[in-house]
N, C-alpha and C positions, 0 to 999 in steps of 0.2 A: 440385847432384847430380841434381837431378828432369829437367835436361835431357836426361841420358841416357836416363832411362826410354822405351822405344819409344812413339812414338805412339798404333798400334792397339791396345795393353797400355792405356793409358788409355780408349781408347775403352770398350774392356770393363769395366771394373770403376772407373770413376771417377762416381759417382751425380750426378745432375745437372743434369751438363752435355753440351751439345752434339757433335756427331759431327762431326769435320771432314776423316774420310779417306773414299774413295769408292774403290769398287772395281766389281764386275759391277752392272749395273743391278737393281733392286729386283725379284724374282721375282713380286712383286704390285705392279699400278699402279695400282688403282683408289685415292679417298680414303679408302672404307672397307677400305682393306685389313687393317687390324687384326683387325676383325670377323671377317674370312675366311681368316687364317692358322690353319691347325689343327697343332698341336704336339703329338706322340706322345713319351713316355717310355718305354721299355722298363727295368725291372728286373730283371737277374740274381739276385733271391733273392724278399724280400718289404719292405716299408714296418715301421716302428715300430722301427725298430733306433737311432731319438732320437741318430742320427749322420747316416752317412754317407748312403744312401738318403732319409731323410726330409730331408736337406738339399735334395737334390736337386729331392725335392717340392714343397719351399717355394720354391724358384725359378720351379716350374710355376706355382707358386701364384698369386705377385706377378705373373709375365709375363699369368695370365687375369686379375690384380685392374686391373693399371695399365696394361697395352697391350689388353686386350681380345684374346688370344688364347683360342683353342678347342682345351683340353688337353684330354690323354686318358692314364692312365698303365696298365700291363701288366704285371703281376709274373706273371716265369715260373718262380718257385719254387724250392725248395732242388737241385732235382736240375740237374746240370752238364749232363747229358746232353739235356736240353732245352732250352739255350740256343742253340744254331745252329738248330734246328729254328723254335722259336719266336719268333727274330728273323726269319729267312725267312717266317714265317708271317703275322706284322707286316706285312712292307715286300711283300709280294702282297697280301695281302687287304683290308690296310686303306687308308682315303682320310689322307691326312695333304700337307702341304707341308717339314715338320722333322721325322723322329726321330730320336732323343736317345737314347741308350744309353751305359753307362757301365761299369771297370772293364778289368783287363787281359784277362780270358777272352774278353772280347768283342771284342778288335779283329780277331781271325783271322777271325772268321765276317761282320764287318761289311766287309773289304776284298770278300769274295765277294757280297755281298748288294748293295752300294755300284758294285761294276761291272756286276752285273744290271743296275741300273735308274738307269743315268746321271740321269736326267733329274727323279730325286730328290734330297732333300738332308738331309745324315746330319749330327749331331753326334756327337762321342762323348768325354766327360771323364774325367779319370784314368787314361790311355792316349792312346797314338798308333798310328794304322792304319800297316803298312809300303806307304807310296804306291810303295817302287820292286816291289814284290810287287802291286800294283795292274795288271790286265792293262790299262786306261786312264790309269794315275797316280791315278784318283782325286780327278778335282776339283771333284766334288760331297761332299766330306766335311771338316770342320773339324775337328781335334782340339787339345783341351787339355789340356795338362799341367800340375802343380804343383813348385812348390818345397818339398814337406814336407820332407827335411830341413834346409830354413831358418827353418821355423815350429817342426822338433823340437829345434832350437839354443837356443831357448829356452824349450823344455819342460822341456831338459836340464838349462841355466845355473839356470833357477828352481829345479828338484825338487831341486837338488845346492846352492841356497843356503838352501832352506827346510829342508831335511833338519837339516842342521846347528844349527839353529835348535832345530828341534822333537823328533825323538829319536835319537840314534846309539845303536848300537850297544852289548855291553856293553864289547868293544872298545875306546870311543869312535872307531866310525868312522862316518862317516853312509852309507847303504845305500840305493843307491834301487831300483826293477824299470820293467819293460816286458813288458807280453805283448802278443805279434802273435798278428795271426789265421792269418795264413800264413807261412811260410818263402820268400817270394818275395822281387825285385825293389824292387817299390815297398814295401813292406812294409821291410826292410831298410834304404829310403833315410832313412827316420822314425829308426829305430835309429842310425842310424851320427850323424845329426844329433843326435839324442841323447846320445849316447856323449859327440860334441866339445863341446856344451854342459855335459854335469858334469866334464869333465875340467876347463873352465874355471872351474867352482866351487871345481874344488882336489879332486875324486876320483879315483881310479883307475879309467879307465873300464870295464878288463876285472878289475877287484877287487870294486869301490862299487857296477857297474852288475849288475844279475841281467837277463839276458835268457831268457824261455819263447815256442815255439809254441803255441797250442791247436791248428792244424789244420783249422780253422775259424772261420767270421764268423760261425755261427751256432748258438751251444753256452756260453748266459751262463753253465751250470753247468760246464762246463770252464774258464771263464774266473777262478768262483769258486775255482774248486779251486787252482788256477794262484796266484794271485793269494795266496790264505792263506797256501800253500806260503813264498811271497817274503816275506811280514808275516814268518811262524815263521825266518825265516831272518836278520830285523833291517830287513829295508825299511821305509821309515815312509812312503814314496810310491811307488806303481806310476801307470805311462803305460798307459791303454787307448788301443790301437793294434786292435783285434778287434772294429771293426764293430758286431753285433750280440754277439758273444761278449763285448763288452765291458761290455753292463748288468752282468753277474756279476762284472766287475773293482768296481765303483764300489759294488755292492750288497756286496761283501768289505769294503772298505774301512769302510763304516756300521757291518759286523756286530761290525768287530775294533778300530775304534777309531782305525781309521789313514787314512790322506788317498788322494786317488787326482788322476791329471788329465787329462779328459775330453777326444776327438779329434774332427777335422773338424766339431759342432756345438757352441754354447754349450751344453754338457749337464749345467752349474747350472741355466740358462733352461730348461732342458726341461725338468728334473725338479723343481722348487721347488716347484710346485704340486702335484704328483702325488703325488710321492715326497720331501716337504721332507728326512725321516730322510737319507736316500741324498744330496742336491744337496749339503747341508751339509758333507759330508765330496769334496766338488769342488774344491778351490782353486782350477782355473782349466781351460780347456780349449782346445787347440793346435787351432785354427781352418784347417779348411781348405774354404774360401769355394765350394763348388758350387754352392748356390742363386744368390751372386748371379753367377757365370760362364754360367750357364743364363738365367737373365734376359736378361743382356748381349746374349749369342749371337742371342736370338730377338730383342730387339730391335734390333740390327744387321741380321738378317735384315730385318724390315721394313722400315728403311731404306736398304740394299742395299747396305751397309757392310762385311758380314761378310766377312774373307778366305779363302774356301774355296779348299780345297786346300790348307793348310799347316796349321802345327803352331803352338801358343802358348804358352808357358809361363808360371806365373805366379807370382810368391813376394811376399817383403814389399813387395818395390818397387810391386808393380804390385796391391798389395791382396788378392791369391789367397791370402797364411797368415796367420800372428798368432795371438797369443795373447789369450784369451779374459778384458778390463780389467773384469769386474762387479762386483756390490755385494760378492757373495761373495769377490772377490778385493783388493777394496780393503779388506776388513774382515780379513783373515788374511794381509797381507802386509806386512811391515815396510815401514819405508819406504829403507831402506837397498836393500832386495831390488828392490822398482819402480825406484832407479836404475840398479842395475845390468841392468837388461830395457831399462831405455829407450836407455842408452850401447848395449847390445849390438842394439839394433833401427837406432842411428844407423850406429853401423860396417859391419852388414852393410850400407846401404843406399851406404853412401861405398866401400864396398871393401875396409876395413880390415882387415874379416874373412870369410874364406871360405869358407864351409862344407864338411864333406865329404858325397861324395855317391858311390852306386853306380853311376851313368849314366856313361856319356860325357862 
């Protein structure tokens, strides 16, 4: 099966090992080019959201620890209204070789920014720029996308066989929740991959599963509130899928007793030290791998590997989701339950099982 996996898909995310595809020649030639690639981040909100963005970070991170790049990161803050401005303001004013910008809000303003200044080179993750809306195409811009609902399949499969386990209902039905941050797209794709993973534990997806908006990725007290609502209603696990709004899902979960299961970072590892009260009640967390796609990207870059101008996708195959195997999870997971995560991690990758999805 790994034969099918695409090549470049390995190149990205396979730790390692060697690069064996070769594309446009390497933007820097010197040997110290590492030293002198300077990589820019832009953030649409702010850092400390112990998910999604600080994921991101940690990729900047690793790329200045073990390629010796020269990062630089920019958070332009809660307000929407200064996200085009402030990417524009970025990619003129400042020196860089790579910026890096991420989420959906941001591809509209990035295809405009991307055709200014051809002779730059844009990433941009958890989103794709529309290259035929590119007045060039666009072939200084690399975009990645995820497979989250194939990392939320088994957020589903899990919270729908742990449930059972641990409290139903008075019922006796087991009850799970999810709150998003938004009513979007990609947000939605998480869900739906959820939904088909408790159906396959044996719930009723539109019965067993509770789905909420907060409206927001950054409002942990709406996330609380949200997230109570579902406990008082018989959940005995909710999915934070809300970014920053989701510390209030995981910090619910401590106050009431009930379990939660942390997105896009290991946000057991995060909080263990900080907040042991809060990790503890983590089971597990549906990983979706930005830092290391950010690594990847820029180290491809330096190599002259990266294939700009097109789109990538990345799910279990190709290491981009997954679910989050720690102390914390081997300690609160039968062992009946890790088989059925590891059969359901094999099928997806054989074909056997398909996930659903809102895209194309």
């Amino acid at each position: 099966m790994w034969k099918q996996i695409r090549p470049v898909l390995l190149l990205i995310l396979a730790f390692g090992l060697g690069c064996a595809r070769t594309t446009a020649p390497s933007i820097l030639s010197t040997p110290d080019a590492a030293k002198r690639l300077k990589a820019i981040l832009v953030v649409n909100g702010t850092l400390g959201d112990k998910s999604f963005f600080d994921s991101a970070q940690r990729g900047m991170n690793q790329a200045r620890q073990e390629l010796g790049v020269e990062t630089e990161t920019i958070e332009l803050g809660l307000d929407p209204a200064k996200y085009g401005p402030g990417l524009e303001d970025v990619a003129a004013n400042k020196e860089y070789d790579v910026l890096i910008v991420g989420t959906f809000p941001m591809a509209e303003f990035l295809v405009k920014v991307a055709a200014k200044y051809p002779d730059k080179k844009f990433v941009i993750f958890d989103a794709a720029i529309d290259y035929e809306k590119c007045p060039n195409k666009c072939p200084n811009v690399y975009s990645i996308l995820y497979k989250q609902n194939e990392g939320s399949y088994l957020a589903g499969l899990y919270a729908g066989l742990m449930a059972q386990k641990l409290s139903p209902d008075r019922a006796g039905r087991p009850i799970i929740g999810v709150v998003g941050g938004m009513d979007i797209p990609v947000i939605n794709d998480f869900i739906v991959g959820y939904k088909q993973g408790a159906q396959e534990a044996g719930l009723d997806p539109e019965r067993d599963v509770l789905v909420q908006y907060a409206g927001t990725f950054n409002d942990p007290a709406k996330g609380k509130e949200l997230t109570k609502a579902m406990y008082r209603q018989g959940a005995s696990i909710v999915f934070n899928v809300a970014g920053g709004t989701g510390l209030g899902i995981l910090e619910a979960a401590a106050e009431e007793g009930r379990w939660a299961i942390g997105v896009d970072s290991d946000q057991w590892l995060m909080l263990k030290d900080q907040k042991p009260e809060v990790a503890a009640h983590i089971l597990t967390s549906m990983l979706k791998n930005v830092d290391r796609s950010i690594y990847w990207a820029l180290k491809l870059t330096l190599e002259g590997k990266i294939p700009w101008g097109r789109v990538e996708t990345l799910g279990i195959a190709e290491g981009g989701v997954g679910l989050a195997k720690n102390e914390n999870y081997q300690k609160l997971t039968p062992d009946d339950v890790k088989a059925r995560i590891e059969e359901a991690e094999k099928a997806i990758l054989e074909g056997r099982i398909q996930v659903n999805t809102v895209f194309p």
